[in-house]
C-alpha positions in Angstrom: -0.7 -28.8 -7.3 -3.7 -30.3 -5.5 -6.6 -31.7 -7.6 -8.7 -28.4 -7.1 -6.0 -26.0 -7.8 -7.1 -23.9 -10.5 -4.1 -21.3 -10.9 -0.8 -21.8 -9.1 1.7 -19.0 -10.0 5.2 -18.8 -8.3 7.9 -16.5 -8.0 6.6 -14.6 -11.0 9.1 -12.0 -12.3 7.1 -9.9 -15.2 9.7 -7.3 -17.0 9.2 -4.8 -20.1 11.8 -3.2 -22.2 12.9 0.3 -22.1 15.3 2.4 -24.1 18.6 1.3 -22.4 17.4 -2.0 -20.8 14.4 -3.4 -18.8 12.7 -2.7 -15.9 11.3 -5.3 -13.5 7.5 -4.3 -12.8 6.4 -7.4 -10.9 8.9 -9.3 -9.0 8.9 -12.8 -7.3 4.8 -13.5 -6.8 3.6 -16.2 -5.5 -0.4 -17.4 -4.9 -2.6 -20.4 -5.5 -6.1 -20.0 -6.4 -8.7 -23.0 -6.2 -11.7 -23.6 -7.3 -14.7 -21.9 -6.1 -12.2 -19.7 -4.2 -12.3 -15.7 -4.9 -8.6 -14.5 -4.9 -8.6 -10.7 -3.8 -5.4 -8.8 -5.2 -5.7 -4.9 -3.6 -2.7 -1.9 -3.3 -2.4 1.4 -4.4 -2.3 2.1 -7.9 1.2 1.4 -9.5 1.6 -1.6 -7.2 1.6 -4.1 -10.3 -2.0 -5.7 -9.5 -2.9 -5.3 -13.0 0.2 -6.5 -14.5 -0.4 -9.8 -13.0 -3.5 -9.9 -14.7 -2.4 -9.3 -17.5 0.7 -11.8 -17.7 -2.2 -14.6 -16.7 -3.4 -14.3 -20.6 -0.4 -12.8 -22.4 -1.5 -8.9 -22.6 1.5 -7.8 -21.6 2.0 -5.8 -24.7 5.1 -5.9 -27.4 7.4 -5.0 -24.4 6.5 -6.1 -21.7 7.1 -10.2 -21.0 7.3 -13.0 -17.8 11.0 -12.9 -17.2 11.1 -15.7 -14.3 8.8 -17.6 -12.4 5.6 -20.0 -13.4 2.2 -19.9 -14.1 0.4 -23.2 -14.3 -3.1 -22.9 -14.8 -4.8 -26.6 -14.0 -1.5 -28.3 -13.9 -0.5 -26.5 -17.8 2.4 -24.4 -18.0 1.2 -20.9 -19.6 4.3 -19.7 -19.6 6.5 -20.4 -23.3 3.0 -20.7 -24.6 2.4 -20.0 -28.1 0.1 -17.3 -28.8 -2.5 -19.5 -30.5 -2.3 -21.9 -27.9 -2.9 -19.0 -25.0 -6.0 -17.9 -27.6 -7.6 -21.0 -27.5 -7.1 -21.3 -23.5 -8.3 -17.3 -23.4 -11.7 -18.3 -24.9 -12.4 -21.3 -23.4 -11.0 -21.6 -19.9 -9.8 -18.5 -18.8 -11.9 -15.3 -19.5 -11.5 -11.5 -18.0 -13.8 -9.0 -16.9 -12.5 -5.5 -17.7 -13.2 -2.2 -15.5 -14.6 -0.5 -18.5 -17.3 -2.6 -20.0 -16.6 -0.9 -23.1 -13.0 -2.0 -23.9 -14.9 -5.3 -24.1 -17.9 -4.6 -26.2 -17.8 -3.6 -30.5 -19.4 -0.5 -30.2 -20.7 -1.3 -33.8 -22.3 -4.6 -33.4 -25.3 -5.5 -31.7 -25.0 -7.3 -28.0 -26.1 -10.6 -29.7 -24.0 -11.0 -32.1 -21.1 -10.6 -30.1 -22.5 -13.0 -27.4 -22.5 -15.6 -29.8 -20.0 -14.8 -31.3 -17.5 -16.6 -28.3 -20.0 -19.9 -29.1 -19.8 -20.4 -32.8 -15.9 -19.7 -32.9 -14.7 -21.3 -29.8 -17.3 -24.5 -29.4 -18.3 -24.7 -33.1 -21.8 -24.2 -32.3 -24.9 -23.2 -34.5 -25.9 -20.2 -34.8 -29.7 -21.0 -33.0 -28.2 -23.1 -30.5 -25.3 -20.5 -29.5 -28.2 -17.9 -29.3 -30.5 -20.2 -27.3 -27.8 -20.1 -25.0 -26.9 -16.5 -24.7 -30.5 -15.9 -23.6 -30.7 -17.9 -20.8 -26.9 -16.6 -19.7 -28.3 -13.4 -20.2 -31.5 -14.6 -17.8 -28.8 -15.6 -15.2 -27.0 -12.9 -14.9 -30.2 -11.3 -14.0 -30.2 -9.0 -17.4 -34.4 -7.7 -18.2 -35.7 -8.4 -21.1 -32.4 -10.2 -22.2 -34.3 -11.0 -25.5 -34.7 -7.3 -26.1 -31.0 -6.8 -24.9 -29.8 -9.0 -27.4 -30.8 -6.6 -30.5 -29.7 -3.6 -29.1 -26.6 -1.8 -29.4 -23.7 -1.2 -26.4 -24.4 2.3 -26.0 -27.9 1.9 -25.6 -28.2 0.1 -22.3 -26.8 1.4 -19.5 -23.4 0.5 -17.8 -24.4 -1.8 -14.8 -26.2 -3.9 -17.7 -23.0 -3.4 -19.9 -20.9 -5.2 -17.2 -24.1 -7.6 -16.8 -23.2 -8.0 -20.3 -19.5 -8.7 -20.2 -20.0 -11.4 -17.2 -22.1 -13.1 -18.9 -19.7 -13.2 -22.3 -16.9 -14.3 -19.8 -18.9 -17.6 -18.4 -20.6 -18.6 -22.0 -18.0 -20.8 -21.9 -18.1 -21.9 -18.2 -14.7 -20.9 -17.7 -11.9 -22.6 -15.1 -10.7 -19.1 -14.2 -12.6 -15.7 -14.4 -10.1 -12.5 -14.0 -11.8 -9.6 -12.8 -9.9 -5.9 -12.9 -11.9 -3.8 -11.4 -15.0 -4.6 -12.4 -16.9 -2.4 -10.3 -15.3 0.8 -9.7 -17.5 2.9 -12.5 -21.0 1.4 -11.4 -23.4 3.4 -8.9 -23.5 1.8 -5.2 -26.9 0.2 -5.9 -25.8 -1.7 -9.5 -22.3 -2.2 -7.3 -24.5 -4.6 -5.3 -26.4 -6.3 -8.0 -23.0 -7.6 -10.0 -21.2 -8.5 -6.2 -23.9 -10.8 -5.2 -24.0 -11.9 -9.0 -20.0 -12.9 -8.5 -20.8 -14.6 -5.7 -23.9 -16.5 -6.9 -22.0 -17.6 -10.1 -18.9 -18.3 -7.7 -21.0 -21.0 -6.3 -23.0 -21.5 -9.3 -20.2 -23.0 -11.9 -17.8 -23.3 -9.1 -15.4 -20.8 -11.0 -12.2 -19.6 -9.5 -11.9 -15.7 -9.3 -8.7 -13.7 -9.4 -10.2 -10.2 -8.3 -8.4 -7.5 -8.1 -9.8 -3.8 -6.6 -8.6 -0.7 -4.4 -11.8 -0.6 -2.5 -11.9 -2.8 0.5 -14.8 -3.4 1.2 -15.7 -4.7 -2.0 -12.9 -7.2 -1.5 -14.2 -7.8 1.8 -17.7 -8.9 0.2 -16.5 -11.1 -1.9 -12.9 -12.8 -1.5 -11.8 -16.1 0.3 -8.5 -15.0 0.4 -6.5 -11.9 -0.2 -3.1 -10.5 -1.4 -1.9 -6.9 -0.8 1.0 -5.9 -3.3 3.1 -3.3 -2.6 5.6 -1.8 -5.4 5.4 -5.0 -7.4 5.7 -7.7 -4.1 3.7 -9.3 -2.5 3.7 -8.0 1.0 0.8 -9.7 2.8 -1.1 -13.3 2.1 -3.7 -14.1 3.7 -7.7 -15.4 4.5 -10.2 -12.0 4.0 -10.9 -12.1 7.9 -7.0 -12.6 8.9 -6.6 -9.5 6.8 -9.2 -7.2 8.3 -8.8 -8.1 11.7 -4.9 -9.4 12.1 -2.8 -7.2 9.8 0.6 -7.9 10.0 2.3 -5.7 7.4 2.4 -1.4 7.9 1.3 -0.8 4.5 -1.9 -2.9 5.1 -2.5 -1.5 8.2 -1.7 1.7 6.2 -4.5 1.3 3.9 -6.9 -0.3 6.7 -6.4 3.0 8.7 -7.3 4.9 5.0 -10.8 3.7 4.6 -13.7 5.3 7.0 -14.5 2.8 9.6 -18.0 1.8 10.8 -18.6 5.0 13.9 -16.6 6.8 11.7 -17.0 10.8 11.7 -14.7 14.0 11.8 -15.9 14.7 14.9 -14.9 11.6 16.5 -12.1 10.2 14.2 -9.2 10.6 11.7 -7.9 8.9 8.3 -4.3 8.7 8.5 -2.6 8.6 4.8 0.5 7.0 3.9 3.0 9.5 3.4 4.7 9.3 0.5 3.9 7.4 -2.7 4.4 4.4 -4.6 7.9 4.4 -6.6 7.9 3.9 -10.1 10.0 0.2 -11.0 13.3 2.4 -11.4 13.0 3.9 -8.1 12.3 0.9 -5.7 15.1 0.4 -2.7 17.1 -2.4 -2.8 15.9 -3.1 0.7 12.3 -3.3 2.1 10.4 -1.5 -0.8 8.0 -0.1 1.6 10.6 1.4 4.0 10.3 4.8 2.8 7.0 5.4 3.9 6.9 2.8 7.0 7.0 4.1 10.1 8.7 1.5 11.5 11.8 1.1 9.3 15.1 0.3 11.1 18.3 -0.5 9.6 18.1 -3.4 8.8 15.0 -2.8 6.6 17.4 -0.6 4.4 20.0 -3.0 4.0 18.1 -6.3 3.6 14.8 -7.4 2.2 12.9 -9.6 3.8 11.3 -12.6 2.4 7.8 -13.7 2.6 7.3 -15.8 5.6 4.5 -17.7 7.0 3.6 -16.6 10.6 3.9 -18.8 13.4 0.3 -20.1 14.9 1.3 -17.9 17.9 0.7 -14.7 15.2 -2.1 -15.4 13.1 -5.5 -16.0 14.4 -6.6 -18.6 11.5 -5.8 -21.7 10.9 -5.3 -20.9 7.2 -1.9 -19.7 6.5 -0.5 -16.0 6.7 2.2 -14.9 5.2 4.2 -11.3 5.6 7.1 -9.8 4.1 8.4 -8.1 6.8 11.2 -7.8 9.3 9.5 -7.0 12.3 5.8 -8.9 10.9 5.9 -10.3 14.7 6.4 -6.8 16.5 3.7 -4.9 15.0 0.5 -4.8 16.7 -2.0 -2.9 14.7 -4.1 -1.3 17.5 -0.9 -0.5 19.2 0.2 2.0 16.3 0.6 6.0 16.8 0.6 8.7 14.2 4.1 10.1 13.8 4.9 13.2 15.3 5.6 15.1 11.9 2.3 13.6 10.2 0.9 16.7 9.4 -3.2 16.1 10.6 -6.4 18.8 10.2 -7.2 19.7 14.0 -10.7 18.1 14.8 -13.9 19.9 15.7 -17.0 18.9 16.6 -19.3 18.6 13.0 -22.3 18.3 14.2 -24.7 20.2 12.5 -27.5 22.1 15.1 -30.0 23.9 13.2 -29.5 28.0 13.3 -25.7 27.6 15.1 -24.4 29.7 11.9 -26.2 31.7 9.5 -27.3 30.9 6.0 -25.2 31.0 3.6 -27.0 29.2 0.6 -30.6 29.2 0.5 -32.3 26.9 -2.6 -36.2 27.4 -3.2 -38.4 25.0 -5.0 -35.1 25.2 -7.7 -35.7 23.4 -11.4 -33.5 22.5 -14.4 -35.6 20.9 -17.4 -33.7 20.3 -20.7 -35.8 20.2 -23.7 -35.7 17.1 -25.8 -36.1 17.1 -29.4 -37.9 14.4 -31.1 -37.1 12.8 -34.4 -41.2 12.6 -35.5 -42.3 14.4 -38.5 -44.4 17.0 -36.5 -41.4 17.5 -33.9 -39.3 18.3 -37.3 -41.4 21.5 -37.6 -41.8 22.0 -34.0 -45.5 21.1 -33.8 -44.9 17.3 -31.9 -45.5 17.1 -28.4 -42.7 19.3 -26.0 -40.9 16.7 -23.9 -38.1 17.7 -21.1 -35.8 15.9 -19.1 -36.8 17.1 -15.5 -33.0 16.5 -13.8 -33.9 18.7 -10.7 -37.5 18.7 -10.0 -38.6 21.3 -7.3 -35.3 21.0 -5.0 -35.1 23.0 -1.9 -32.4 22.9 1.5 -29.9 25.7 3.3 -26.5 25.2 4.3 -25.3 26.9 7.0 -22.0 28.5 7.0 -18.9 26.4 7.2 -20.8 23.5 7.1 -20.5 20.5 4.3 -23.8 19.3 2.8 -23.3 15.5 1.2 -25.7 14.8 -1.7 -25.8 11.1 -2.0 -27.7 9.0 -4.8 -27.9 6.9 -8.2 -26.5 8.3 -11.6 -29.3 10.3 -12.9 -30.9 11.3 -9.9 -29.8 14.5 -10.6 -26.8 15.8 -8.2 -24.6 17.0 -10.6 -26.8 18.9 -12.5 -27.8 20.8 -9.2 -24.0 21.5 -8.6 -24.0 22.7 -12.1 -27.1 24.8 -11.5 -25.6 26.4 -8.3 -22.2 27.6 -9.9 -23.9 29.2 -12.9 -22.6 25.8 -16.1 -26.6 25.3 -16.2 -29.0 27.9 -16.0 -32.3 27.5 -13.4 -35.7 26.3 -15.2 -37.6 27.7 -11.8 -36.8 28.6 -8.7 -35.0 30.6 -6.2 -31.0 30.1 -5.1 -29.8 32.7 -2.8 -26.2 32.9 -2.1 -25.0 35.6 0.1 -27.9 37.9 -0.8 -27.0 37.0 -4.6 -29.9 35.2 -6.7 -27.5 32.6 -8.7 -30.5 31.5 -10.6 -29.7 34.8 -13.0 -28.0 34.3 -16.1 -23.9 33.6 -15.6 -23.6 37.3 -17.8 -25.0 39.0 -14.7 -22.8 37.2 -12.1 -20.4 40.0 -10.9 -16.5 39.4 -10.1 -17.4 39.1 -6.5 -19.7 36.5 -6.5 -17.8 34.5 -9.1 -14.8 35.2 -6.2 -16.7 33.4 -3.8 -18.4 30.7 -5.4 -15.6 27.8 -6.6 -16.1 23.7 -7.9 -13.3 21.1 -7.7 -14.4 18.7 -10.4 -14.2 14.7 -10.5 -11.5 14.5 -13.1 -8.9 16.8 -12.7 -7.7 16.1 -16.2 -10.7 18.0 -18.0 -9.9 21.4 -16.0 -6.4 21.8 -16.3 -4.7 23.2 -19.5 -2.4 20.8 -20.4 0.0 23.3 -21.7 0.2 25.7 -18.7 2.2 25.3 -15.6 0.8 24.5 -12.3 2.1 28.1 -10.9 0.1 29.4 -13.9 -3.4 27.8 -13.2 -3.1 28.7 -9.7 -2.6 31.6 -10.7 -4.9 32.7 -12.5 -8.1 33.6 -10.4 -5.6 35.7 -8.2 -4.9 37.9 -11.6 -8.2 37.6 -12.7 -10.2 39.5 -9.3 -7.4 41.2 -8.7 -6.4 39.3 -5.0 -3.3 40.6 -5.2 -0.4 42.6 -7.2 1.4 40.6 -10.1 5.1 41.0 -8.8 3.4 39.1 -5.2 1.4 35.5 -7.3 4.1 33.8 -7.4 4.3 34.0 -3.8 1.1 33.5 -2.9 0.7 30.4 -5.3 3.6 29.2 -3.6 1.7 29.2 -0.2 -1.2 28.2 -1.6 0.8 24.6 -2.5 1.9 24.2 0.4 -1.7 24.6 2.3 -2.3 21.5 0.3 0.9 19.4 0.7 2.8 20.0 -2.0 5.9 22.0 -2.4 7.5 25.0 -4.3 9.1 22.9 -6.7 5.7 22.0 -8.5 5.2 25.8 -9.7 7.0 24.7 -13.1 5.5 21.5 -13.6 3.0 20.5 -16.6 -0.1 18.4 -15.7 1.4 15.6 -17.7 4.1 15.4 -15.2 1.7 14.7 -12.1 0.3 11.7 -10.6 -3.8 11.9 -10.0 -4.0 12.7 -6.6 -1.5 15.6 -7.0 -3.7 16.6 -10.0 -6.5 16.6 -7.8 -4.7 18.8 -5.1 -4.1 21.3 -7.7 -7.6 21.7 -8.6 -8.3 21.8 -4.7 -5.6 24.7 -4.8 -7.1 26.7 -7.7 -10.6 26.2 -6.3 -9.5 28.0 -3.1 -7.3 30.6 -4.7 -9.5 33.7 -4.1 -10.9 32.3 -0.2 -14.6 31.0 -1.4 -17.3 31.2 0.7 -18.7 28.4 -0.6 -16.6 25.3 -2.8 -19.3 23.1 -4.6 -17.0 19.6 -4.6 -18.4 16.7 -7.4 -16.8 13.4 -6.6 -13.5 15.1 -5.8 -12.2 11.6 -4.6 -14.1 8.9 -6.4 -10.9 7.9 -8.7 -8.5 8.6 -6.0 -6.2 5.4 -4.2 -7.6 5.0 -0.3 -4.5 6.9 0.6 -4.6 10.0 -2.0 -8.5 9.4 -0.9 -7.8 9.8 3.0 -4.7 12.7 2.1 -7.6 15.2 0.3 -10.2 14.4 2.6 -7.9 15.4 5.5 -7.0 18.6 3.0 -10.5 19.6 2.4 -10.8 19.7 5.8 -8.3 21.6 7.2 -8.6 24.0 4.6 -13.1 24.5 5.3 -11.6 24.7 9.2 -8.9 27.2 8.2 -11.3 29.5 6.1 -14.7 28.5 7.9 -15.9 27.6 3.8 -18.7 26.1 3.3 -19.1 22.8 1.4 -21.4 20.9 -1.1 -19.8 17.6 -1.3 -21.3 14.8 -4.1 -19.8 11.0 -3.7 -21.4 7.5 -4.2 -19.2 6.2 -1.5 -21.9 6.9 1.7 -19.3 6.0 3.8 -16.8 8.6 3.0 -20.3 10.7 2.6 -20.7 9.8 6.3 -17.8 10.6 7.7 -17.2 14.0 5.7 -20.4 15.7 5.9 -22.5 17.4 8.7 -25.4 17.4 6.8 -27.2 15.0 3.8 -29.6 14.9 1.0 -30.7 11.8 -0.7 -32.0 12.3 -4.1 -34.1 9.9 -6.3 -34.8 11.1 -9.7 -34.7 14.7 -9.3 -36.0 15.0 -5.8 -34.9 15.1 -2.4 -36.4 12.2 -0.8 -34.7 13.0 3.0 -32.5 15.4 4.2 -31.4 15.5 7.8 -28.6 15.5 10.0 -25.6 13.3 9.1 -25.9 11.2 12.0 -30.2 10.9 11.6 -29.4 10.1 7.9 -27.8 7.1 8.5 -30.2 5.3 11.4 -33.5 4.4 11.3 -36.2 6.2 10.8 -34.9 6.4 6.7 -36.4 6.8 3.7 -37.1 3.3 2.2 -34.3 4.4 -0.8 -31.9 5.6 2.1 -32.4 2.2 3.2 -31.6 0.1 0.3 -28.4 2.5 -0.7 -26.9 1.5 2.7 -27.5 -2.3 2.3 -25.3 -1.7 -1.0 -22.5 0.0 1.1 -19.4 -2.7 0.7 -18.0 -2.1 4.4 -14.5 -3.3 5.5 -15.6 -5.6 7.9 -15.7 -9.4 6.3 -18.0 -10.0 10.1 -20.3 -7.0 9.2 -23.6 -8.3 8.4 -26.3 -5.9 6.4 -29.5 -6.1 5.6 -29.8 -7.5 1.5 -32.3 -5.1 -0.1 -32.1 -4.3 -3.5 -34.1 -2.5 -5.8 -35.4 -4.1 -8.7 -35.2 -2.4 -12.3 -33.0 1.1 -13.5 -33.7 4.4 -12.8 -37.0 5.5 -14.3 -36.5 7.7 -17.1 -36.5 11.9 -16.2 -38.4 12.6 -19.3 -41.9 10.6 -17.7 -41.2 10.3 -14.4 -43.8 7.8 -12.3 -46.7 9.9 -11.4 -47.1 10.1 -7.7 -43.9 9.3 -5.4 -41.5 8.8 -8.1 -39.6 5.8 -6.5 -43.0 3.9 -5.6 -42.0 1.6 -8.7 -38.7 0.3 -7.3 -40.0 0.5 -3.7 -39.4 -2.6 -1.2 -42.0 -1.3 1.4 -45.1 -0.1 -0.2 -46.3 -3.0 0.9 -46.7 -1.6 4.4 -49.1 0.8 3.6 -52.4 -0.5 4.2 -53.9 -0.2 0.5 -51.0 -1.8 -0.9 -49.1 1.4 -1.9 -51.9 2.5 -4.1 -51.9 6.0 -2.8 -47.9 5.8 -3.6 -48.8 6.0 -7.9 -51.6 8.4 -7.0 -50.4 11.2 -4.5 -47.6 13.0 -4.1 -46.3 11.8 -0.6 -45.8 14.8 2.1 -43.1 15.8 4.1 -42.9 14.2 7.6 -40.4 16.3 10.3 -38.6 13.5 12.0 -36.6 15.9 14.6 -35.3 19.2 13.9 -33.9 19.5 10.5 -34.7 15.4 9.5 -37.2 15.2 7.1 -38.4 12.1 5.1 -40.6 12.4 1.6 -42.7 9.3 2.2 -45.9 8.3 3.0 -45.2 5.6 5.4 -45.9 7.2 8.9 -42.5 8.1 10.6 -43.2 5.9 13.6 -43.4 2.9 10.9 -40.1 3.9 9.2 -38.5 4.0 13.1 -39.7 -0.1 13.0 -37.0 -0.4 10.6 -34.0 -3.0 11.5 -31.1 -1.6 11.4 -29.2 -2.3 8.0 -26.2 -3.2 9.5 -24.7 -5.4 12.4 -21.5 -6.6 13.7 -20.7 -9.7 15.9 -20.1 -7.3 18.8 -23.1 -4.9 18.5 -25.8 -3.9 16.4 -24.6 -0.8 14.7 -28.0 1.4 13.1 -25.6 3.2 10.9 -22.4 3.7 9.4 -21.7 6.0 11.6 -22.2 4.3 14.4 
């Protein structure tokens, strides 16, 4: 190990114990990590990335243990450690950053007390000096008011400042070696942002290595030096972030490359091809290639023998930096030379570009409102005489979707879009407003819905988990709405539920199965199924895809597809990824705190003239592209509270441009702003003239080409 080498593992074998033997989940890993570097681990779920982690500090559970292999962490052996030993080491120099801010936070002791808690036990510090010092970690990890922070409770910040929070516990002690597993996944696009160019500044800051470890790509390609795809437990790929993204050597990372909406990406004009197949589970993996099940360019050779990781020839690689592959034909395979097979089964492409008045209306929402009345704990509110607060979570909301068209609602948690969804299916009922669908006014109480418009009006929800009954059968959930409107006679459901799995890729054979016996993404497909049992009109869909792998992500994007072409359905579609947004939807509303702030064509949505928020959530985007440069805007403070919103344009207090105006944005806390038609169906909210807004730079360019959107 060189000086600088903070973590050097090798041909790490990590095992656990089963009833009648062991089974090897991690086998034969090998990486170094230095400092200051950012070591990106990425793969499909199941692929062992966590495990890793994990073994680094012991959490491997009662079962679970390193079986071969090294892990020396600044030229110490870890492994044979005792577990005291590996404690001390945990607290000191080696700390981790958990998806789920909570798993790391006491839920009953306030945020200061546990701060300094990691001070006065591992350095022996004072109480006053180890609180002293939490403030101004706090300060750098860019927490407000980090002396109010400290006496409050975890549940009563929100969860961008709860992983604030957490990364700030981790470097208290100005750790050698900060793991992070996931650490972003659950945070909106915009708090996303904040905590990446926090990593990066506290990369450089303490000069820590990072072991990080994500699904999403372009997070990785953010932040990381160097990556490491795993595949069934293996390493498969090594190499710098750019190598990776532009050079890809092994199928399954070109796999997952192809996966992920690219920059110009739309279903007009492009495809996401899936991986077929899935990950095997440890007991399941081939003797040879473990990927050559699903790689489309298996031979032979790849089932009898499995190849080694080898470092590319210079002729191969275009860095200077090493590259390793684990793969037969690593030399062969040219990524932009690849073909989709001929049995890939693929949703035929049309053009989705929405033109105003093509189709007819199918939803039409008026001035719509949804206020929840809050209940205050003052003597007067106890007899109902205190003042009458609401939450205003959709404030005055009005668009129309075509049919067979897919409207994307894109924004911050709390701005409101789920509660709309909920509102439009009937699970909230309308403060104010109008909703037409089909000639039906939805804003009725759900008692009045009739069996028809109930028929036509179906939601896939974000977690799959919370809709299925765990002890029915998949035939039987399917099912269902075909009994209960009376699609079809009960001697032909079977039958029909039957077809309806295969419409979305899965096969007869899951009719008996329990939700307990399906991965997520088949979970998801399911619900997709169920949702589209009686032919709906119109499928309101609420982050269908947000906890899906890149694969499973591309596989029910592709699905939803096929299946709005098939049926000409019509769409509301809710994501904070605006890329997938982008390349899924004809049509896109940005909301801010119950409002629509623009709403336009997808293609208007995404290049300049925007809305000043539009703006700052594309500079958050993480894109795939480690040469992609964006424009770093970021929006200071958290959502305004929905019970007193800011008087006037509701976003004026977070906005970067105000400025512009020529009164200082004064009018912005004073006046409503209007409505200003950009083309034909492109409006902004804002007061800043149009022509002003169409100054804009665009947020994002490559080395090639200055690209004014995502989509190209």
């Amino acid at each position: 190990m060189s000086s600088s080498t903070v973590l050097s593992v090798k041909n790490l074998a990590i095992a656990y114990k089963v009833r009648g033997g062991e089974i090897e989940a991690v086998q034969n890993v090998s990486f170094e990590l230095k400092e200051g570097e950012s070591f990106g681990l990425v793969g499909e779920s199941g692929c062992g990335k966590s495990t890793v982690a994990w073994s680094l500090v012991n959490f491997l559970g009662r079962n679970g243990y390193v079986k071969r292999g090294s892990i020396m962490f600044q030229g110490e052996e870890l492994t044979g450690r005792s577990p005291e030993e590996l404690r001390q080491m945990r607290g000191n120099r080696i700390t981790m950053v958990f998806q789920d801010p909570m798993q790391a936070l006491n839920p009953s002791m306030r945020l200061g007390d546990q701060l300094t808690e990691v001070l006065t036990v591992h350095q022996s510090m004072s109480e006053e000096a180890a609180r002293k010092r939490t403030l101004e970690m706090l300060e750098r990890v860019h927490m407000p008011d980090p002396a109010s922070v400290m006496r409050r409770y975890p549940h009563q910040i929100s969860g961008g400042q709860q992983q604030r929070v957490v990364i700030a516990m981790a470097l208290l002690n100005n750790p050698a070696l900060l793991i992070m597993d996931e650490p972003t996944t659950a945070l909106d696009v915009t708090v996303e942002a904040a905590v990446l160019d926090l990593i990066a500044e506290l990369r450089e800051t303490f000069n820590t290595a990072i072991l990080f470890i994500s699904h999403n790509l372009g997070v990785v390609a953010r932040v990381c030096n160097h990556v490491g795809v795993m595949y069934a437990g293996e390493m498969v790929e090594q190499a710098t972030v750019r190598e990776i993204f532009k050079n890809p050597r092994h199928p399954y990372t070109q796999g997952l490359i192809r996966c992920v909406p690219r920059l110009g990406a739309d279903k007009a004009s492009s495809m996401l091809y899936p991986i077929r197949g899935r990950v095997p589970p440890p007991n399941q993996r081939s003797s040879g290639c473990v990927f050559g099940p699903r790689c489309d360019y298996a031979q032979d050779r790849c089932v009898a023998e499995r190849p080694a990781l080898h470092t590319l020839s210079a002729d191969y690689s275009s860095s200077s930096a090493p590259h390793s592959v684990a793969c037969h034909f690593a030399e062969d395979i040219v990524f932009a030379d690849w073909q989709p097979p001929a049995d890939m089964e693929l949703p035929v492409q049309k053009n989705g570009a929405f033109t105003s008045g093509q189709e007819p209306i199918i939803l039409d929402v008026d001035a719509l409102k949804k206020y929840y009345d809050v209940q205050g704990n003052s003597f007067l509110d106890l007899f109902g005489l205190g003042e009458k607060r609401q939450v205003k979570a959709v404030d005055g909301i009005s668009f129309s979707v075509p049919r067979g068209m897919t409207l994307g609602i894109v924004g911050e948690s709390g701005c409101g879009k789920s509660t709309l969804v909920k509102t439009i299916i009937g699970l909230e009922s309308a403060t104010a407003g109008q909703a037409d669908f089909m000639g039906f006014d939805i804003t009725k109480d759900l008692n009045d819905r009739d069996a028809e418009l109930m028929e036509e009006l179906q939601m896939v929800f974000q977690n799959p988990d919370s809709t299925m009954n765990p002890s029915y059968t998949v035939g039987q959930q399917i099912g269902r709405p075909l009994l209960r409107f009376g699609k079809i006679p009960k001697e032909q459901v079977r039958a029909e539920v039957v077809k309806l799995l295969h419409s979305v890729r899965l096969g007869e054979n899951y009719y008996d199965r329990l939700p307990r016996q399906l991965s997520g993404g088949e979970k998801q497909r399911v619900g997709i199924a169920r949702a589209l049992a009686t032919r709906p009109d119109l499928v309101l869909c609420d982050e269908p895809v947000s906890a899906l792998d890149v694969s499973v992500q591309a596989a029910v994007l592709n699905l939803l597809l096929e299946v709005q072409q098939e049926y000409n359905s019509t769409l509301l579609f809710i994501a904070h990824d605006l890329s997938v947004v982008r390349f899924f939807s004809d049509y896109i509303a940005v909301m801010y705190l119950g409002e629509i702030v623009e709403i336009g064509p997808a293609a208007a949505i995404y290049a300049p003239p925007y809305h000043p928020y539009t703006e700052a959530l594309l500079s958050a985007v993480p894109i795939p592209d480690p040469d992609a440069e964006q424009k770093h805007i970021r929006l200071s403070g958290s959502v305004p509270s929905a019970i007193n919103p800011p008087s006037g344009c509701h976003f004026h207090t977070r906005c970067p441009r105000r400025h512009l105006l020529p009164d200082g944005g004064k009018i912005c806390a004073e006046q409503e702003p209007p409505w200003q038609q950009v083309t034909e169906g492109h409006r902004i909210y804002c007061h800043i003239p149009v022509e002003q807004l169409a100054e804009f730079e665009p947020v994002i360019t490559t080395a090639v080409a200055t690209i004014h959107s995502l989509g190209g």
